[in-house]
BAMIVO-398207 format. One record per residue (C-alpha): x, y, z; residue number from 1. Coordinates in steps of 0.5 Angstrom, whole numbers, plus 500, padded with zeros to 3 digits. Layout:
BEGIN
<<X Y Z> NUM>
...
END
This chain:
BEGIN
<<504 537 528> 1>
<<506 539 521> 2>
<<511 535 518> 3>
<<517 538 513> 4>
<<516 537 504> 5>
<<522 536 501> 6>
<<519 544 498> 7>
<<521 546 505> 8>
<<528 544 505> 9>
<<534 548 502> 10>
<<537 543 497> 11>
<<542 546 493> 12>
<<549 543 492> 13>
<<547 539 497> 14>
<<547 531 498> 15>
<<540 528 499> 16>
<<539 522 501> 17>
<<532 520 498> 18>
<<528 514 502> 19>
<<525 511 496> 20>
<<520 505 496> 21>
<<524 501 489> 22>
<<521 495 491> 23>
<<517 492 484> 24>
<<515 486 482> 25>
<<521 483 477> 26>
<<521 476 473> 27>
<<527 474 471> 28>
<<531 479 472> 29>
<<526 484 469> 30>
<<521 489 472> 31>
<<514 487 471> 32>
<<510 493 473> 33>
<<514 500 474> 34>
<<508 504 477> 35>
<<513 505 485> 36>
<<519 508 481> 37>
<<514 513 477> 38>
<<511 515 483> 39>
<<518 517 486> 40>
<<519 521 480> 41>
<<516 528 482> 42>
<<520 528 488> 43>
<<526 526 484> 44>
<<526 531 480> 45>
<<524 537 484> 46>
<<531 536 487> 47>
<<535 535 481> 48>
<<531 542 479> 49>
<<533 545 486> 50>
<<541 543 484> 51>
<<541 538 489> 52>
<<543 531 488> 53>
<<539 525 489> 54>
<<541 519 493> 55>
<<537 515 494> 56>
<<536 508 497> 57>
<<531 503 498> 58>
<<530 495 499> 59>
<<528 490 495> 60>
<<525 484 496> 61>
<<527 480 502> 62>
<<535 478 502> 63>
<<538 473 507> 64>
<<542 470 504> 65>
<<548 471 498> 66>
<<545 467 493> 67>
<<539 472 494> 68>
<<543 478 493> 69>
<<544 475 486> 70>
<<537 476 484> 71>
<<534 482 488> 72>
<<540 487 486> 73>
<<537 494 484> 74>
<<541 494 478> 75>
<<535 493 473> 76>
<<531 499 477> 77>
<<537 503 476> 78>
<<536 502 469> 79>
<<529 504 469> 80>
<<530 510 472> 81>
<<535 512 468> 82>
<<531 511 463> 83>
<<525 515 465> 84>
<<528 521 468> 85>
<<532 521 461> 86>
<<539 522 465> 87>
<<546 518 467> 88>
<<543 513 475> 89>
<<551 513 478> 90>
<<550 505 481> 91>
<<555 502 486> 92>
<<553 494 487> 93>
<<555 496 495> 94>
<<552 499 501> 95>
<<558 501 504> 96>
<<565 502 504> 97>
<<570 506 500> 98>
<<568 505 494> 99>
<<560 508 495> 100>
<<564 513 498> 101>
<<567 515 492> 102>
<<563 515 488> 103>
<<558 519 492> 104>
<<563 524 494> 105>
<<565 526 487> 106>
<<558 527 485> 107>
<<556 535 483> 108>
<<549 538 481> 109>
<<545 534 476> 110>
<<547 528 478> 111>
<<543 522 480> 112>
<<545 515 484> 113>
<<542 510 487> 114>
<<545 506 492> 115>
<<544 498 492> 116>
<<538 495 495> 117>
<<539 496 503> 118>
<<537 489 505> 119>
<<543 487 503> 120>
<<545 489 510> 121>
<<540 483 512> 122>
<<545 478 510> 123>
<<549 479 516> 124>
<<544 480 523> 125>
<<539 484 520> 126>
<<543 491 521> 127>
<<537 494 516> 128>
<<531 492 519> 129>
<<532 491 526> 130>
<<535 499 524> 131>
<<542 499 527> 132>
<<544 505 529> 133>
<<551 504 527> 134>
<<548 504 519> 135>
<<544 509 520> 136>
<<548 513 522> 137>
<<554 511 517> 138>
<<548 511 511> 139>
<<546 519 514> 140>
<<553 521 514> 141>
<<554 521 507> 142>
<<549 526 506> 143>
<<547 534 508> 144>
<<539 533 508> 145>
<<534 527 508> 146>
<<527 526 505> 147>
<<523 519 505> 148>
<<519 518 501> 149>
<<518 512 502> 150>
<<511 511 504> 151>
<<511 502 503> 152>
<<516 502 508> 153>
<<513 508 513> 154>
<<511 501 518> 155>
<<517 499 519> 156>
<<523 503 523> 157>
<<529 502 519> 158>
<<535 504 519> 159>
<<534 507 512> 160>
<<528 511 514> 161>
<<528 512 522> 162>
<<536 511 522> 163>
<<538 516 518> 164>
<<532 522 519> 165>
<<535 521 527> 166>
<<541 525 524> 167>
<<540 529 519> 168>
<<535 535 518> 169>
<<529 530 515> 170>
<<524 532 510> 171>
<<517 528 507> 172>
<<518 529 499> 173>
<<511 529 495> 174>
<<509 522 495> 175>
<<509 521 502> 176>
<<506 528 503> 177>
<<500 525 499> 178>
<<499 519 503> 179>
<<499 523 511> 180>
<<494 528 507> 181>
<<489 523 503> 182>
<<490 517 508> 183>
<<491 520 515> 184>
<<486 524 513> 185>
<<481 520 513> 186>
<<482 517 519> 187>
<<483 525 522> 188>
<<478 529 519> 189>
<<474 526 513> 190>
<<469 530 509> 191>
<<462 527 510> 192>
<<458 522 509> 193>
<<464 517 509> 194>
<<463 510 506> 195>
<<470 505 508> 196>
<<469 499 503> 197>
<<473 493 506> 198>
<<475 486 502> 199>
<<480 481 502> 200>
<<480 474 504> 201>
<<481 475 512> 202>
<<477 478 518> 203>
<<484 478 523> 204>
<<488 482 518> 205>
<<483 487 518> 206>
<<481 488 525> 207>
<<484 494 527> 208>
<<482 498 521> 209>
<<475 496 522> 210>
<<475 497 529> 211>
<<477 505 528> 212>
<<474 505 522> 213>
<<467 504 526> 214>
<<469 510 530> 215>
<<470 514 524> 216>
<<466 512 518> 217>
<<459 513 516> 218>
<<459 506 512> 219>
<<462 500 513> 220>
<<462 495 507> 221>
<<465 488 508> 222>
<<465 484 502> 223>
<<471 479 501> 224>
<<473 472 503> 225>
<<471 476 511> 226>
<<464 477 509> 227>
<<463 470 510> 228>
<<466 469 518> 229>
<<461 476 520> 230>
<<454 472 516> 231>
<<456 465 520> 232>
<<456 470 525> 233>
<<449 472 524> 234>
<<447 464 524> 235>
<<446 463 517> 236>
<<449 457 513> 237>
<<455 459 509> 238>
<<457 452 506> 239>
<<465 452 505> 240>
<<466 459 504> 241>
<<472 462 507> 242>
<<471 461 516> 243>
<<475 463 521> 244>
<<471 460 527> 245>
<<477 463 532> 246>
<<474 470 529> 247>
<<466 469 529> 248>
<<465 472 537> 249>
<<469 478 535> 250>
<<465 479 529> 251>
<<459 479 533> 252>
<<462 484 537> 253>
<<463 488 532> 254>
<<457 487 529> 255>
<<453 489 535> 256>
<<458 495 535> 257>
<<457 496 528> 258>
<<449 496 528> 259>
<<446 501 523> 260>
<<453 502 520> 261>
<<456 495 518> 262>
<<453 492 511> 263>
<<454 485 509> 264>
<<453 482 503> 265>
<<445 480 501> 266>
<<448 476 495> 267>
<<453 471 493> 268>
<<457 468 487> 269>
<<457 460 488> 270>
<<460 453 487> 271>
<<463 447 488> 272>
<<470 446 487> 273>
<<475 453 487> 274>
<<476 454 480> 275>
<<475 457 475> 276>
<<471 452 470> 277>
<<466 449 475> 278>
<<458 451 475> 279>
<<457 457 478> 280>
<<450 459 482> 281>
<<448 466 484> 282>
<<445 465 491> 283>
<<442 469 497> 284>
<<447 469 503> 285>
<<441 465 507> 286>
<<442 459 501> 287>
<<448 457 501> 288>
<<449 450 500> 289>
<<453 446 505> 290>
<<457 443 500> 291>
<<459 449 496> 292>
<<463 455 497> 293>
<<461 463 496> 294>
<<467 466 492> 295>
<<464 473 490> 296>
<<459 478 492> 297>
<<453 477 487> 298>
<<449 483 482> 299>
<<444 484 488> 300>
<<450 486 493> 301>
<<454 491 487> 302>
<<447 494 487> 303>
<<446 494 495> 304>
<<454 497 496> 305>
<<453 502 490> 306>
<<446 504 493> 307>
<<450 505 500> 308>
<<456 509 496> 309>
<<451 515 493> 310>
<<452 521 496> 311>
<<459 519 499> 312>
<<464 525 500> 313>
<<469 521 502> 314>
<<471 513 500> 315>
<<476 509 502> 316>
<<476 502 499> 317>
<<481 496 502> 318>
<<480 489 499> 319>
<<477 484 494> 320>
<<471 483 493> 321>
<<472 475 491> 322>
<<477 471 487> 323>
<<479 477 483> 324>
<<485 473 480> 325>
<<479 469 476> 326>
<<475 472 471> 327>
<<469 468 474> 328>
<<469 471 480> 329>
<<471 478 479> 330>
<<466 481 477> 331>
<<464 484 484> 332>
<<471 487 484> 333>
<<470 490 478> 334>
<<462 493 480> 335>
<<465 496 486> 336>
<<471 499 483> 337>
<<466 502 477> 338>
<<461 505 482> 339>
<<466 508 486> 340>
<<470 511 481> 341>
<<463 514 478> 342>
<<462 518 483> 343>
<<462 525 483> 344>
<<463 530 488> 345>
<<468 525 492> 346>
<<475 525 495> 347>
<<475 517 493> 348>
<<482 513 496> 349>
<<484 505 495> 350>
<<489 503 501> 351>
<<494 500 497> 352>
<<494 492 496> 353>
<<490 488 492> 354>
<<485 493 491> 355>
<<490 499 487> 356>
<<493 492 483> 357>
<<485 491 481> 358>
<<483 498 480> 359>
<<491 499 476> 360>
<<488 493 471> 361>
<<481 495 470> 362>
<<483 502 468> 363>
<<480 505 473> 364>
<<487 508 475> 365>
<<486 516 473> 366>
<<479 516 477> 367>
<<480 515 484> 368>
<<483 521 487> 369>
<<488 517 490> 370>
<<491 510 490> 371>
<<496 509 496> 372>
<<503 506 494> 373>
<<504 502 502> 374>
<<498 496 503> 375>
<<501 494 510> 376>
<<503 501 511> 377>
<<496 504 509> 378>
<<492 499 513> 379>
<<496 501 519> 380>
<<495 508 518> 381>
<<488 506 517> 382>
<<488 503 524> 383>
<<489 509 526> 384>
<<497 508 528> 385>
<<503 513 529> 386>
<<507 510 523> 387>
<<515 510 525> 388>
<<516 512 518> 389>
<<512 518 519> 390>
<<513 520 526> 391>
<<522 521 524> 392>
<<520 526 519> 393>
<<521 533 522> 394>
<<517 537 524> 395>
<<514 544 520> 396>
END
């Protein structure tokens, strides 16, 4: 069923309450990367547009205790968004009470305020993320409309996504809107041929995504620190590279599932010590030594996975193809990056995570069709799972 966009809701002189997914980097009291509050600006600024007035909340890290509600207040990103969107950002540094009341009762088209970060409700008995019914119900009291877009919060049933949608006229706005269409089309309905491209450093964080992945997905490309427990699963010496022995009879599993579809790395990144400095060796997968470690994809398998990707209408990639954070062993996530993001003709998706952190860095942000703003949300809905966050939103 279709879910409601914010363009669908009746928004003028109203209050509403806008899900946002504010949860950026800081250091030292500055915020280190703005990308999550750019996204959020269209939906923003489509209401302000329609008349309405923007309410939004959204967490901030984790808060268990006072000490940290002084370091992860959302003042800084009320000051950025003000910034960005050229206007006033009304701020209260609480999440309920006469004071918050207030404020948002007096205000008028225009106006835009963002409430303090919704974990400070964690302090005392978790009433945001266990999703207290209570604050759900507080929070969705203090507006007429709600629309989340929040798609990085979208896996968990929070009071302030799943809480207020229970009792207000609730609505996707244009992020999240994105998201259900490119990732949750992709496992619902994909343009063919499909090519899946999975890194990262472990084959149990990925198990369900590469399980209806097999389902789906004409290709399935493994590279990463997982590669590794998948190649020991085929008999072959894989030194000290990255194992999990409790996962080499469920790669073997997939493996015979996956016949003709999954495809390992041929060649691999090799060395002694993990770091930087050390002796590099570019070895085949049937030559690690015993004392040595695999920590990137080699040439001949960026050559392989470039192979396999041509013709491609529709990729989806999730997960480094090495030790990315060392210049050494990055190569293999910069050559598949560049391989994907040349192709022509494709609808080419990043789940979020490490992988949209890579393609960011390496300037290759405005080639991909979309880079998904939820690393574990993404994975989850790539697994192929109703997401709590999704699911509260109105139908069309």
């Amino acid at each position: 069923m279709a879910k409601k966009i914010v363009s669908d809701l009746e928004l003028k002189d109203k209050k509403v309450l806008v899900r946002a997914d504010f949860n950026v980097p800081m250091k030292d009291g500055e915020i280190t990367n703005d990308n999550r509050i750019v996204e959020a600006l269209p939906t923003i600024k489509y209401i302000i547009e329609q008349d309405g007035i923007p309410v939004i909340f959204s967490h901030l890290g984790k808060v268990k205790t006072e000490e940290d509600k002084e370091k992860l207040s959302l003042q800084p990103v009320a000051r950025r968004l003000a910034e960005l969107l050229g206007t006033e950002v009304g701020f209260t540094n609480v999440t309920r009470g006469e004071k918050l009341e207030a404020s948002i009762q007096n205000l008028t088209p225009g106006d835009v305020f963002l409430v303090e970060n919704t974990r400070f409700e964690d302090v005392d008995g978790k009433k945001e993320s266990k999703n207290d019914p209570e604050l759900g119900k507080y929070w969705a009291s203090l507006g007429d409309v709600f629309v989340n877009d929040a798609f990085g919060t979208a896996h968990r049933e929070h009071a302030s996504n799943v809480g207020i949608a229970a009792h207000l006229d609730s609505a996707a706005g244009f992020l999240m809107e994105k998201e259900i269409k490119f990732i949750g089309g992709v496992v619902e309905n994909p343009e063919r041929p499909f090519v899946a491209i999975l890194g990262g450093a472990k084959v149990s964080d990925k198990i369900g995504v590469i399980e209806n992945l097999l389902k789906v997905a004409d290709k399935v490309l493994i590279g990463g620190g997982m590669a590794y427990t998948f190649l020991k699963a085929q008999g072959k010496e894989i030194g000290q590279s990255l194992l999990e022995e409790d996962k080499i009879d469920l790669a073997k599993d997939l493996l015979a599932r996956g016949e003709g579809k999954i495809v390992l790395p041929v060649d691999a990144k090799v060395t002694k010590e993990f770091s930087n400095d050390g002796e590099i060796k570019e070895l085949s997968v049937d030559e690690i030594p015993a004392d040595e470690q695999a920590l990137d994809i080699g040439p001949k398998t960026v050559e392989l996975f470039e192979e396999q990707l041509k013709g491609a209408k529709t990729v989806v990639w999730n997960g480094p193809m090495g030790v990315f954070e060392m210049s050494n062993f990055a190569k293999g996530t910069i050559g598949v990056c560049e391989a994907i993001a040349n192709l022509e003709d494709a609808t080419t998706i990043i789940g979020g995570g490490d992988s949209a952190a890579a393609a960011m860095e390496l300037g290759f942000a405005d080639k991909f069709t979309h880079i998904s703003t939820g690393g574990g949300a993404s994975l989850e809905y790539l697994e192929g799972k109703e997401l709590p966050g999704i699911k509260s939103i109105s139908d069309k």
